[in-house]
C-alpha positions in Angstrom: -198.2 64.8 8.6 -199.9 67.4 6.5 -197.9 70.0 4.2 -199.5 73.2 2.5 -197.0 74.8 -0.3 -197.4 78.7 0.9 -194.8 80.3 -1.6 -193.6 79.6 -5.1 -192.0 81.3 -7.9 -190.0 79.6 -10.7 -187.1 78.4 -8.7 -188.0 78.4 -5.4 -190.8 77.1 -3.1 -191.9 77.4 0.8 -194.0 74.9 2.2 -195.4 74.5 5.7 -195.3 71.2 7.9 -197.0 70.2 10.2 -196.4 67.1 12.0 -199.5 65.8 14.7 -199.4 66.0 18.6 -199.1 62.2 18.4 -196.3 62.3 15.9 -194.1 64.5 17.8 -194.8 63.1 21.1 -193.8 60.0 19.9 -190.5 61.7 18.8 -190.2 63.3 21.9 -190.4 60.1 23.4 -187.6 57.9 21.2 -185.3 61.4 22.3 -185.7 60.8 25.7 -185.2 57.2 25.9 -181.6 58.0 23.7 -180.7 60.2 26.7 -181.9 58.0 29.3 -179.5 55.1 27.9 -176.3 57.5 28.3 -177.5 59.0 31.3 -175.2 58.5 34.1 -177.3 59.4 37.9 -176.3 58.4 41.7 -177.8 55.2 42.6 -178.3 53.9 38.9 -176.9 51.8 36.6 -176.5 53.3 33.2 -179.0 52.5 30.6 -181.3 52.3 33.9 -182.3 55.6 34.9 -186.1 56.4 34.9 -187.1 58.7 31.8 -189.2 60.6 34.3 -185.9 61.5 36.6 -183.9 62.0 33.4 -186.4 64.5 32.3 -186.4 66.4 35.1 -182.5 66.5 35.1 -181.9 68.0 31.5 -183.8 70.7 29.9 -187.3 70.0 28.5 -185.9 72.7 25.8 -182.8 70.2 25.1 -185.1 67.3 24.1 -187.7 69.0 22.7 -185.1 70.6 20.0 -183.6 67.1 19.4 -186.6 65.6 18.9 -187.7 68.3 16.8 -184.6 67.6 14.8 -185.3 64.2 14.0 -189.1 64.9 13.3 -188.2 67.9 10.8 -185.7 65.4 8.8 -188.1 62.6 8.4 -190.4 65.0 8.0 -188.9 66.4 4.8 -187.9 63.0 3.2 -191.4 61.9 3.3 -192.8 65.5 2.0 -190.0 65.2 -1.2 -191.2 61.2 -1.1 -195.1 62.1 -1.3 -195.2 65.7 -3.4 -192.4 64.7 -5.8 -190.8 68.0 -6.0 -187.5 68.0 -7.9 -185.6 69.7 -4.6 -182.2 70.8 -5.5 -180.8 72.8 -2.2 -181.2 71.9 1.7 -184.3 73.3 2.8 -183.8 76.4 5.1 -186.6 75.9 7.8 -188.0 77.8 10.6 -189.8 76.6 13.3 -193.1 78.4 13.9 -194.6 76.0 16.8 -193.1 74.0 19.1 -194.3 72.3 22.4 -194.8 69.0 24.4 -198.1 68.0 23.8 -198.8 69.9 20.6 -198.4 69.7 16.7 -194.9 70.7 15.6 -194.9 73.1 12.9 -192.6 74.2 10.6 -191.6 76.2 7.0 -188.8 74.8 4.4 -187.5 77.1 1.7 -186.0 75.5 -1.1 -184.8 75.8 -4.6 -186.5 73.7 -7.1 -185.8 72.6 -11.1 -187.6 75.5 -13.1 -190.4 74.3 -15.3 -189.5 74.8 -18.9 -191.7 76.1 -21.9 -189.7 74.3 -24.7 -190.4 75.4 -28.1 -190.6 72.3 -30.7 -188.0 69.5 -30.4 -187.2 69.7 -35.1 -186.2 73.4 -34.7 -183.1 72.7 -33.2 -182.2 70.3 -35.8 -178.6 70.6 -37.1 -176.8 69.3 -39.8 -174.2 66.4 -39.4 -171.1 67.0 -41.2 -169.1 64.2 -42.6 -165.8 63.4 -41.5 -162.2 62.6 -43.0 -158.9 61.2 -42.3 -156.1 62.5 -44.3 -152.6 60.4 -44.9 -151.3 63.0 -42.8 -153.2 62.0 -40.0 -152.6 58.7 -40.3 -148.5 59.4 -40.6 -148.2 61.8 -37.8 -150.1 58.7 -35.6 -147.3 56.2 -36.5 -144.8 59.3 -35.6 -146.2 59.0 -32.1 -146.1 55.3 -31.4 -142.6 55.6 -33.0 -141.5 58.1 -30.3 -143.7 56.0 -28.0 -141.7 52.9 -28.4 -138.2 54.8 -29.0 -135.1 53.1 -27.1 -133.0 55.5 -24.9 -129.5 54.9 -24.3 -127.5 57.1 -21.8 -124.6 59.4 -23.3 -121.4 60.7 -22.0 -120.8 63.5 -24.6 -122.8 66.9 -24.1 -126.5 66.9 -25.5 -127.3 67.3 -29.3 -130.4 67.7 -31.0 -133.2 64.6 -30.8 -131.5 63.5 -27.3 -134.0 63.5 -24.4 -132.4 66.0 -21.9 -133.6 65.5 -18.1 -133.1 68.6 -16.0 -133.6 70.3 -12.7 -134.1 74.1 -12.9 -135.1 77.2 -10.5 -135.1 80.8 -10.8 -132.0 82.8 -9.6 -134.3 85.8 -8.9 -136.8 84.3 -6.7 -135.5 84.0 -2.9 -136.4 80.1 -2.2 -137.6 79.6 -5.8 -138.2 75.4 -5.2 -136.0 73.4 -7.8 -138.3 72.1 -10.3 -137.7 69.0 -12.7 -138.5 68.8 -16.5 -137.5 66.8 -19.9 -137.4 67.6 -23.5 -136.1 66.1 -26.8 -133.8 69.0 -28.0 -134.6 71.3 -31.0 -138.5 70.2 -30.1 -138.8 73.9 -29.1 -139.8 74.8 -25.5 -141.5 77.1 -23.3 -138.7 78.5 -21.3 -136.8 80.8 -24.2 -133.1 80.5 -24.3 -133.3 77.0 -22.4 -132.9 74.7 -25.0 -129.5 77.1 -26.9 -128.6 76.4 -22.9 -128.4 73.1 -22.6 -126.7 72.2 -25.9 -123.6 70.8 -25.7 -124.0 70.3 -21.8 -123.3 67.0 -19.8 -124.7 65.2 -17.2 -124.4 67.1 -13.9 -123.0 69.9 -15.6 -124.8 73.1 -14.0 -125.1 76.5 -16.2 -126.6 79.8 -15.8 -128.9 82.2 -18.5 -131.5 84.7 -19.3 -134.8 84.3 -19.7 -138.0 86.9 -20.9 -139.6 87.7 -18.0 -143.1 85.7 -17.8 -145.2 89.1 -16.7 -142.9 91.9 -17.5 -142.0 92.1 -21.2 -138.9 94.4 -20.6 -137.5 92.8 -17.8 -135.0 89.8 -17.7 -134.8 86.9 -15.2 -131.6 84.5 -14.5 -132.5 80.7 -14.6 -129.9 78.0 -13.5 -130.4 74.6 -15.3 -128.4 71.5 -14.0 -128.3 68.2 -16.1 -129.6 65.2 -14.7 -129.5 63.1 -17.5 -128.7 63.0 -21.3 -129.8 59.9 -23.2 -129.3 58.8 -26.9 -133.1 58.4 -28.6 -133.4 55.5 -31.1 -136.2 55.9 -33.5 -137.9 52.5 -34.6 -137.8 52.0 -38.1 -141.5 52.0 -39.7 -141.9 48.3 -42.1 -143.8 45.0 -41.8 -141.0 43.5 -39.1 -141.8 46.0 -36.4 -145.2 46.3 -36.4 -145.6 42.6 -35.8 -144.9 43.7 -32.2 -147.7 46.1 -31.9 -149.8 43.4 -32.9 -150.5 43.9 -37.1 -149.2 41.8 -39.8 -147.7 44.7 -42.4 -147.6 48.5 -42.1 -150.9 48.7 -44.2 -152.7 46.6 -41.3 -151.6 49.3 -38.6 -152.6 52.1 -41.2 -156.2 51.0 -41.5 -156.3 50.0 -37.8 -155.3 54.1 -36.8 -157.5 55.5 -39.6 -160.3 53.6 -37.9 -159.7 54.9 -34.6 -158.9 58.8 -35.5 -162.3 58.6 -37.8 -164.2 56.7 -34.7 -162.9 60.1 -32.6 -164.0 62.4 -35.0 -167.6 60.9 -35.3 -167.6 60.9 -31.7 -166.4 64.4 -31.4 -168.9 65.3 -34.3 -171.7 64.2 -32.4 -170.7 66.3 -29.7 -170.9 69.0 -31.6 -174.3 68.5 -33.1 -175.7 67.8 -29.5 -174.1 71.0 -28.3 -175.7 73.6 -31.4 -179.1 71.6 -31.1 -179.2 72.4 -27.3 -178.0 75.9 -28.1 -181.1 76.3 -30.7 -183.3 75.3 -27.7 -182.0 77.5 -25.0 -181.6 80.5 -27.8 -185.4 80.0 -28.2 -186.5 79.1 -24.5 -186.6 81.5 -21.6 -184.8 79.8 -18.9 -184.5 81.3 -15.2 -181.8 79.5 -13.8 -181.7 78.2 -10.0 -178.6 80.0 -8.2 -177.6 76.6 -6.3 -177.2 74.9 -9.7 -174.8 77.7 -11.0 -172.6 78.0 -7.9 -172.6 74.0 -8.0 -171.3 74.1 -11.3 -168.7 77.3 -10.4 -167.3 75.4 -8.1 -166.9 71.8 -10.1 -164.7 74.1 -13.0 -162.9 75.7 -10.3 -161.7 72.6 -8.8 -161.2 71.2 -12.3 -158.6 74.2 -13.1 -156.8 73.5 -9.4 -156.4 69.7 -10.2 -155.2 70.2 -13.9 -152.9 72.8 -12.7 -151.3 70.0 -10.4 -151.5 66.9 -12.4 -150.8 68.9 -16.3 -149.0 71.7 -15.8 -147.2 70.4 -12.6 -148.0 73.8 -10.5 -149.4 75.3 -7.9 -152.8 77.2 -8.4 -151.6 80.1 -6.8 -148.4 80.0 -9.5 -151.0 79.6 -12.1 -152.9 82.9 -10.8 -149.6 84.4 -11.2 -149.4 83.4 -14.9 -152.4 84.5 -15.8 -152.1 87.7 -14.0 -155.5 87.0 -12.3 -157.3 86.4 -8.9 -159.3 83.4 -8.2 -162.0 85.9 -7.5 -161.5 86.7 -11.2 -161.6 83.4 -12.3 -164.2 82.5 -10.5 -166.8 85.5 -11.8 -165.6 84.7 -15.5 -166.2 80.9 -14.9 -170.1 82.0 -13.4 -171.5 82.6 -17.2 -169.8 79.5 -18.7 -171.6 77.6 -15.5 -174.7 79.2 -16.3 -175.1 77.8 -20.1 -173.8 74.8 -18.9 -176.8 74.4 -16.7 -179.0 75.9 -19.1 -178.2 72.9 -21.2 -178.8 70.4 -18.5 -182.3 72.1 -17.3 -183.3 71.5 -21.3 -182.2 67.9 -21.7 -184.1 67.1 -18.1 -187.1 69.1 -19.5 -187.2 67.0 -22.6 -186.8 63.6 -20.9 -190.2 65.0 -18.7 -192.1 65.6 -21.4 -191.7 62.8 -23.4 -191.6 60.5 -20.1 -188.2 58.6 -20.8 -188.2 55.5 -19.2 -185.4 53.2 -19.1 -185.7 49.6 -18.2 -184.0 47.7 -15.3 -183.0 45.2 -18.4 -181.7 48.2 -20.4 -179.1 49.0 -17.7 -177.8 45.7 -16.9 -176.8 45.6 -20.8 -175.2 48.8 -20.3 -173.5 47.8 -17.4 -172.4 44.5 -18.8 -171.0 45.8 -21.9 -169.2 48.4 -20.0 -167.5 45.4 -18.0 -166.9 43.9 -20.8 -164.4 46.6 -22.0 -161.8 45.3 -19.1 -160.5 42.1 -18.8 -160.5 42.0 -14.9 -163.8 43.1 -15.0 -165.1 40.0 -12.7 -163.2 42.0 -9.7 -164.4 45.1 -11.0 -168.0 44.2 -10.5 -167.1 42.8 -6.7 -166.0 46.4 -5.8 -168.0 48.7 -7.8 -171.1 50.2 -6.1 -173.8 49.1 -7.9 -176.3 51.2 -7.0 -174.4 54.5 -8.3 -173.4 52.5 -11.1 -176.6 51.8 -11.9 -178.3 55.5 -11.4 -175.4 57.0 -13.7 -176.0 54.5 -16.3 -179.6 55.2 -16.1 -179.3 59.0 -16.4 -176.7 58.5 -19.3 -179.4 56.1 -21.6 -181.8 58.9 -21.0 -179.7 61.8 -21.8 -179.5 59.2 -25.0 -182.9 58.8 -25.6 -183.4 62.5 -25.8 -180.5 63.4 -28.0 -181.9 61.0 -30.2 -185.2 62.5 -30.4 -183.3 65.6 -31.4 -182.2 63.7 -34.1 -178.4 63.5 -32.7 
């Protein structure tokens, strides 16, 4: 096989293959021997018929294209395999010669990871800030696991402020509006206005009727209908030395200096984060980046999907409902989501230009730790290893310890 790169600019490339006589007869070949063992011809078992007949009975264009097929795709992989270009679409290829007998030859176009002109790693240096946990903090944490751990008990009068309140509600005005189902704690405030002044002082399976702001219209009102499911009782632990023994601490103090750990652990974390992001800002701010179209749409596409999932698992509605919300189209979304996708790649074509220049290795013994102490985080983690697919496993952790490495050179 020989290979001759004929066009390049920063993001793309065309190269021309060309694979010997010998080669592609030898593909032609193989493709003719897969046909022979389906063929089905008078007078011959199957599996059994004579390449020669078979040839004569299908098209010499037929196998020629399949085995051209073959030899373009094994082609490719051992062109990618022996120039180590950093491909990043499916090559478009055109065939310029082919024939029994005769060297196949063909051109790939493809889009390639841009070379980068970084400017020097300590001007993107950013200052770490310290972080702090106030009391507050700390006492709207134990408010949580309070509520988290609150006992419910099922009432017969009508529903007060601090019960939970289970509900099924639909819109009046909508032909075939679906019944939806929600629950609140009353007097939490909520996002439907005049539901929670409606369901005060209502009963289980009690159904009543109200108005609502429209959500797109600001001078226009809409009639809901709410019907009770459930009203239940909520009991409050109380906060001393007696019930935290069940969350696993010895006195209050013990669980206060256990969640002050933990929230200042998320803020160092999520103050890394934010030195990472400015020090890769500084870099692209000061780098001139053009950025492969493939990569953008790639990333268009992964927020897009992220929005339609969230809308289904968080807000617990349809992505066309949310379109509705937002008074948008997903064309809309979508072109507004394009420059976000764009930095976001930005950022990932400067972290993989630093790990080239400064040739970060990591070794194979570097990512079994990693691997192991990630296993080590679950206690099943025996059953974990017997299903988890090493391989990806061990290519993510990989890319993760070099992303690492980097950041680190960038002092973050």
């Amino acid at each position: 096989m020989k290979y001759e790169i004929k066009e390049a600019t920063a993001t793309k490339k065309k190269v021309e293959i060309e694979v010997s006589a010998e080669d592609f007869n030898n593909y032609y070949s193989q493709t003719l021997k897969k046909i022979s063992a389906n063929a089905e011809i008078p007078g011959f078992r199957k599996g059994k018929v004579p390449e020669n007949m078979v040839e004569k009975r299908v098209t010499k264009e037929g196998v020629l294209s399949e085995a051209a097929e073959i030899a373009i795709r094994e082609s490719w992989a051992k062109f990618l395999a022996e120039s180590k270009e950093e491909a990043i679409s499916q090559p478009q290829v055109e065939v310029i010669k082919i024939a029994k007998d005769n060297p196949l030859i063909f051109t790939a176009e493809f889009e390639i990871l841009p070379l980068i002109k970084l400017p020097k790693l300590d001007s993107a240096k950013v200052e770490k800030s310290s972080v702090e946990v106030t009391d507050q903090e700390v006492e709207d944490a134990i408010k949580w696991i309070q509520q988290s751990r609150a006992k419910y008990s099922e009432k017969i009068s009508g529903a007060e402020d601090g019960d939970l309140v289970e509900f099924t509600f639909s819109c009046l005005d909508i032909e075939n509006d679906p019944e939806k189902k929600d629950r609140i704690v009353l007097g939490k405030g909520h996002y439907i206005e005049g539901l929670e002044d409606t369901l005060r002082g209502m009963k289980r399976d009690e159904v009543r009727q109200f108005e609502t702001q429209h959500p797109q219209e600001n001078d226009k009102k809409i009639k809901m209908s709410v019907k009770v499911d459930s009203v239940k009782k909520v009991e409050i632990p109380e906060v001393n030395d007696e019930w935290v023994k069940s969350l696993g601490f010895n006195t209050v103090e013990e669980l206060k200096k256990d969640i002050r750990g933990g929230i200042k652990k998320d803020k160092e974390v999520a103050e890394i984060q934010r030195v990472r992001e400015e020090a890769i800002k500084k870099l692209i701010e000061k780098t001139e980046i053009e950025v492969p179209e493939t990569l953008i749409k790639r990333e268009q596409d992964f927020m897009l999907n992220n929005i339609k999932e969230r809308c289904l698992s968080e807000l617990k509605i349809s992505f066309e409902e949310y379109l509705k919300q937002v008074k948008k189209t997903e064309e809309e979304i979508t072109e507004e989501l394009e420059k976000i996708a764009k930095e976001k790649v930005k950022g990932f074509l400067v972290l993989h230009q630093i790990i080239k220049n400064e040739r970060i290795e990591i070794t194979e013994e570097e990512i079994s730790q990693k691997i192991e102490e990630m296993l080590n985080q679950y206690p099943n983690k025996e059953e974990i290893k017997k299903t988890m697919d090493e391989v990806q496993v061990r290519l993510y952790i990989e890319d993760e310890l070099k992303r690492e490495k980097a950041f680190n050179l960038l002092g973050c």
